[in-house]
N, C-alpha and C positions, 0 to 999 in steps of 0.2 A: 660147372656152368654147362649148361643145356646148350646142345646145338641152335637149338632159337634163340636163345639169351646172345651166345657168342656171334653170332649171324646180328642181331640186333645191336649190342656193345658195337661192333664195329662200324654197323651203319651211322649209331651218333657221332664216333669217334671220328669218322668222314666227314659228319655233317658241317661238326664243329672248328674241322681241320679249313674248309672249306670257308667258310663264313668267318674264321678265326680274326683279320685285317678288319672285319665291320664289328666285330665284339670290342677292339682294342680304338677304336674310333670312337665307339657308342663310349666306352670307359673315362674317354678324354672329355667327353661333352659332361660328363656328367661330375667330372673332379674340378671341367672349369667352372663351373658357377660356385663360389663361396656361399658356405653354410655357416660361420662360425656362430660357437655356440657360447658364450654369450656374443652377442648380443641375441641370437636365437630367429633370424628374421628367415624364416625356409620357407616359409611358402613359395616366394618363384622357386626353388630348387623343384618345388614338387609338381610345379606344374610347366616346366622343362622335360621333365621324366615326364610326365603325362601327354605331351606334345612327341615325345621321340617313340612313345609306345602306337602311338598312331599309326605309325609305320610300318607297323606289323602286324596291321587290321584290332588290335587291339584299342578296349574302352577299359580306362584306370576312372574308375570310380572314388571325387575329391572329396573325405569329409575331414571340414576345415574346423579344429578346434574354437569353440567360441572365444571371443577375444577377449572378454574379461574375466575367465578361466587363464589365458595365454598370457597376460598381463601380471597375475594374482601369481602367477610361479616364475615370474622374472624372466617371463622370454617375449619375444615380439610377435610372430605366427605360426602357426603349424596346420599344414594340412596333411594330413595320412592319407596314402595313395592304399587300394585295392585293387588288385585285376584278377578278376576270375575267372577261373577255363575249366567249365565243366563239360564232361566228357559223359560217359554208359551209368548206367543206375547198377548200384550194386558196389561199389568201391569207394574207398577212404577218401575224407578231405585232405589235403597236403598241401602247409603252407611254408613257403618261405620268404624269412624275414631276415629283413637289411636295413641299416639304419640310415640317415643322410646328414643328419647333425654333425657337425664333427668341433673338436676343440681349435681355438684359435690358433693360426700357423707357428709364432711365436719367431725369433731371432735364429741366426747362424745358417739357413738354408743358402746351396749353391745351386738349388734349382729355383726354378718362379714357384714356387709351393699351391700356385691355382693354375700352375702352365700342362700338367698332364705332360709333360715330355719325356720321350721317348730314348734311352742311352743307355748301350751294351746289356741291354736284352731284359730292362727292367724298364716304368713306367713309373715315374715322380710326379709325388704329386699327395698335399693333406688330403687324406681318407682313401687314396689306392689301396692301402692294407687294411684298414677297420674305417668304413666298410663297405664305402659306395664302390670297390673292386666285386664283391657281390651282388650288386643291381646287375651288372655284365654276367657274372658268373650264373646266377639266376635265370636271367631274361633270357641267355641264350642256350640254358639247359631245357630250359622250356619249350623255346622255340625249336631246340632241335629234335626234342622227344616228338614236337606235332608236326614235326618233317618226314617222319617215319610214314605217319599215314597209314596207320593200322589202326583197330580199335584198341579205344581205352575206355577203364572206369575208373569212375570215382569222379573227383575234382582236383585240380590247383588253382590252387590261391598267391598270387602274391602281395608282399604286405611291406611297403615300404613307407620308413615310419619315421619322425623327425622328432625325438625325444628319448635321448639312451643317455646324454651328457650329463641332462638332469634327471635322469633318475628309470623314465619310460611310462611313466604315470599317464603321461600327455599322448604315448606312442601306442604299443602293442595295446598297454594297461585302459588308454583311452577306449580302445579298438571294441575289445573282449566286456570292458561295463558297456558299453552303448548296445552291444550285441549284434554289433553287425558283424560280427566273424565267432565261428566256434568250429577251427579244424581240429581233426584226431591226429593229425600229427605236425611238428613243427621241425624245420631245419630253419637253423638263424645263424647268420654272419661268423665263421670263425677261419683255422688254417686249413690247409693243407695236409699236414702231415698227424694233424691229431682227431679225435673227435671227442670234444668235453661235455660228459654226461653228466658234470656238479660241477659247480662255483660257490664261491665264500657269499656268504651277507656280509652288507658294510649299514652302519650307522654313521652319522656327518652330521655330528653337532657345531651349532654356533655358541659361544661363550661370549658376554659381556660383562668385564668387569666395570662397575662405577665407582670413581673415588670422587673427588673435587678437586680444580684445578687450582693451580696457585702460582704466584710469581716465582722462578730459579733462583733469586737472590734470596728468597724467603720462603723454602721448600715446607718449613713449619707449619704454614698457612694453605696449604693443599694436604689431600690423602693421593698418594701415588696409587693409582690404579695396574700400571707397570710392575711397580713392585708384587703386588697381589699376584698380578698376572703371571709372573715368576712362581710364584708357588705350585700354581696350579700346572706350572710345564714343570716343572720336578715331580709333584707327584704323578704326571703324565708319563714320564718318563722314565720315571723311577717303577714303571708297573712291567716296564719291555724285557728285562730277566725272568719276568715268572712268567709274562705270556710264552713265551719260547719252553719254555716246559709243557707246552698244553701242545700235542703233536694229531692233527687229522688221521682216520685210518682210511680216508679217502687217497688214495695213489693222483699225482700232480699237485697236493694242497699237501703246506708246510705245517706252520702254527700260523696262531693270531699275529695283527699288527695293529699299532696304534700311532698316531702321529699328529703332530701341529700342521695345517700347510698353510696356513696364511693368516699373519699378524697384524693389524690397525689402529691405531692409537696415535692419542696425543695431538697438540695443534701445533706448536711450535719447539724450539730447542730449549729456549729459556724458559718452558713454562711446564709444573707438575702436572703431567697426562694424567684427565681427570677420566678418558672413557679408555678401556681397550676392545677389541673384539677379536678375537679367536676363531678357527674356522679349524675344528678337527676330525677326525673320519679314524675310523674302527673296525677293521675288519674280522671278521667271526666267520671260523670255519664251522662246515656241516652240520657238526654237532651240538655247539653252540645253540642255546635259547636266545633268540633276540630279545624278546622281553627283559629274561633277565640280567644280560649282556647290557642294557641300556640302563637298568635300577644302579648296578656297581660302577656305571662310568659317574649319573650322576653325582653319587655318592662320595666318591673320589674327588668331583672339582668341589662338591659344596666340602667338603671336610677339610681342604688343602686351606679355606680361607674363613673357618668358621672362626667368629671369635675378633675378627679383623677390624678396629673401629674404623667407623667411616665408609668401608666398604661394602656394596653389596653385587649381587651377581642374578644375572639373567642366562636361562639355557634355554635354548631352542631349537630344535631337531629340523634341522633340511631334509635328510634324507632317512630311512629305512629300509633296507631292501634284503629282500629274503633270500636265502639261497637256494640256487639252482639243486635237487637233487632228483636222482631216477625214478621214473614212475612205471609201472606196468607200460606194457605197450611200446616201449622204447627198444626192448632189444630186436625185436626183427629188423628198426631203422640201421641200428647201429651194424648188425649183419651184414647188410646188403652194401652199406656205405666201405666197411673192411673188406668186403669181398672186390669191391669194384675197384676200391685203392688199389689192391695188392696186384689185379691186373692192369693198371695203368701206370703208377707207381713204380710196382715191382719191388716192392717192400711192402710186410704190413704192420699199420697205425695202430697205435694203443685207442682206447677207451678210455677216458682220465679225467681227472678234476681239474682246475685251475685257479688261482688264488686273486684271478679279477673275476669281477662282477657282471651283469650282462642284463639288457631287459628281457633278453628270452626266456629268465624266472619268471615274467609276469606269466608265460600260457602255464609253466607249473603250476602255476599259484592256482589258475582257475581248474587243476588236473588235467591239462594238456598235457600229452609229450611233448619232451622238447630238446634238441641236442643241437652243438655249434659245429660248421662245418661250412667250409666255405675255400675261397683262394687266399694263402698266404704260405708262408716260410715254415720251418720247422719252429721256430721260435716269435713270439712277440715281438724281441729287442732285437731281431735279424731282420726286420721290416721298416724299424725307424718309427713304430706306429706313437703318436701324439708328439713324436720328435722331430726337427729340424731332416729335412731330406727324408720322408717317409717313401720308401718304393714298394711294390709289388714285381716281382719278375714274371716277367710274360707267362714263361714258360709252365709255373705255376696256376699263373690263371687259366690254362686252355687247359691243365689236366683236371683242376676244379672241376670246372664245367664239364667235363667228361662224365667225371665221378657222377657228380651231381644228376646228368641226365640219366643214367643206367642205374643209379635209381631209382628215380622216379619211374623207370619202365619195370623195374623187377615190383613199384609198389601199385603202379597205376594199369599196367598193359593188364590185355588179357591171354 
């Protein structure tokens, strides 16, 4: 590191030491308003962020998903927030993306799960760790890089988006087809201590079996739809030994998984459950064809029940999502982001894959770079994230932001 570089690392490092009490305030406002996702109603979330961004002379430009698009994918509103800070001609766009959506709080929490409270040096609260902890990490990387008060080029972007639970189509994916954004680089929501340059594809099919219903006392006079439905979670099930043979050569990524997560059926006890519905997801590492990956799952449920009188079956694909993999142009991000850990840190972070999914595939998808990097733990399950008591520790988040700004000075200064 260059004597200007280390002269400049320090001055963020001050800025954000400094401002550190208004980042963790800002983080509070912004975990207390409920997102959950479903039901999906985030528009005010976005324009609460849009109202706190004011505050810092910034304009978050709101485009508001149309509502019978919003409707049509099972959520209630979405407006994707923008702000843009363009700086000297001659330098890269750089965007960072964070999501605001988050999964419903669910049972067993000892904190208020929309309280944002504050105990033994962590910060509780649904989406501290994935991912509205990076709206803070973000906003005040930014704002401490235009603290410096030197010239920059290029631009920043930020991209705060309310569609990652279902899938991001409506989010980033919305973003990038409408054309209102096309950055050459992306940093999107992730930890601390890693930086993941690939992620699995997942598939998430719905399965309907139909039979006919019939009276319990008279099971004769029905087709058990259940029963069918059985077959097709054995042959589900029955596939999880051979996927475990198929091993990624991506570092952080296992093998495949495959799973049932949610079963529905039937109207009462006494009576042969004439519908069931199924709800399964597939995940497929790097290597992995989706395409084809999606021909053998069919395959699999119609085979399990071919033949079956009375029965027949409906498949229909929720989701799709491709996997994150490196593109040109990603390693100097990933440089500058190891280099700056290992001075704030004091340890350095792998480069790696990870076996969850992310909408920051969508800027791949259109040849974006694009790498996850953000505040959190060494680990996923060390944060509680989608789980009862989700925290982020302070401590974590003010070296985020650290990282994150010296950065963006090693990508944007001149």
């Amino acid at each position: 590191m260059s004597t200007v570089q280390a002269d400049m690392a320090a001055r963020l490092s001050d800025w954000i030491d400094q401002h550190f009490d208004e980042e963790v305030a800002f983080l509070q406002k912004v975990v207390q308003q409920p997102t959950d996702t479903p039901p999906g109603n985030n528009a005010p979330h976005a324009e609460l962020v849009a109202q706190l961004l004011t505050d810092y002379g910034w304009q978050a430009e709101k485009h508001a998903v149309p509502a019978d698009q919003v409707a049509a994918y099972g959520m209630q509103s979405i407006t994707n927030l923008i702000v843009r800070r363009p700086y000297g001609a001659g330098g890269p766009t750089v965007a960072l993306n964070a999501h605001g959506d988050v999964v419903p709080p669910g049972e067993n929490w000892t904190y208020p799960p929309y309280g944002g409270q504050i105990d033994n040096g962590h910060i509780y609260g649904r989406a501290t760790a994935v991912s509205k902890g990076d709206f803070a990490t973000y906003v005040f990387a930014t704002r401490a890089l235009e603290a410096l008060g030197v010239p920059l080029k290029g631009q920043l972007e930020l991209h705060f988006t309310y569609d990652e639970e279902f899938g991001g189509l409506l989010g980033p994916g919305w973003l990038l087809e409408q054309g209102l954004s096309r950055p050459d680089l992306v940093i999107a929501a992730g930890f601390s201590y890693q930086i993941v340059t690939a992620h699995n594809a997942c598939l998430q099919l719905e399965i309907t079996v139909h039979g006919k219903s019939g009276h319990g006392a008279m099971p004769e006079t029905g087709v058990d739809a259940l029963q069918a439905a059985s077959k097709i979670l054995n042959a589900i099930y029955g596939q999880l030994p051979e996927l475990k043979k198929t091993k990624s050569q991506v570092p952080g990524i296992g093998s495949p998984t495959m799973l049932i997560g949610r079963i529905d059926g039937g109207t009462n006890t006494n009576v042969v459950p004439g519908n069931v519905v199924m709800k399964m997801d597939r995940r497929m590492i790097p290597e992995e064809d989706p395409v084809a990956v999606e021909a053998q799952v069919r395959a699999l449920i119609e085979d399990a029940v071919r033949g079956e009188p009375g029965i027949s079956i409906e498949i229909r694909r929720l989701l799709l999502s491709q996997a994150l993999r490196p593109l040109p142009g990603a390693a100097e991000l990933v440089a500058s982001l190891q280099k700056n850990a290992l001075a704030i840190l004091g340890e350095a972070i792998p480069a790696q894959g990870t076996p969850l999914y992310a909408d920051a595939r969508l800027y791949g998808e259109h040849g974006i770079p694009a790498v996850l990097y953000g505040a959190g733990p060494r680990s996923v399950p060390e944060s509680n994230a989608k789980k009862a008591d989700e925290r982020l520790a302070l401590d974590d988040l003010r070296k985020a932001s650290k990282i994150v700004a010296m950065t963006l000075f090693d990508l944007l200064g001149r």
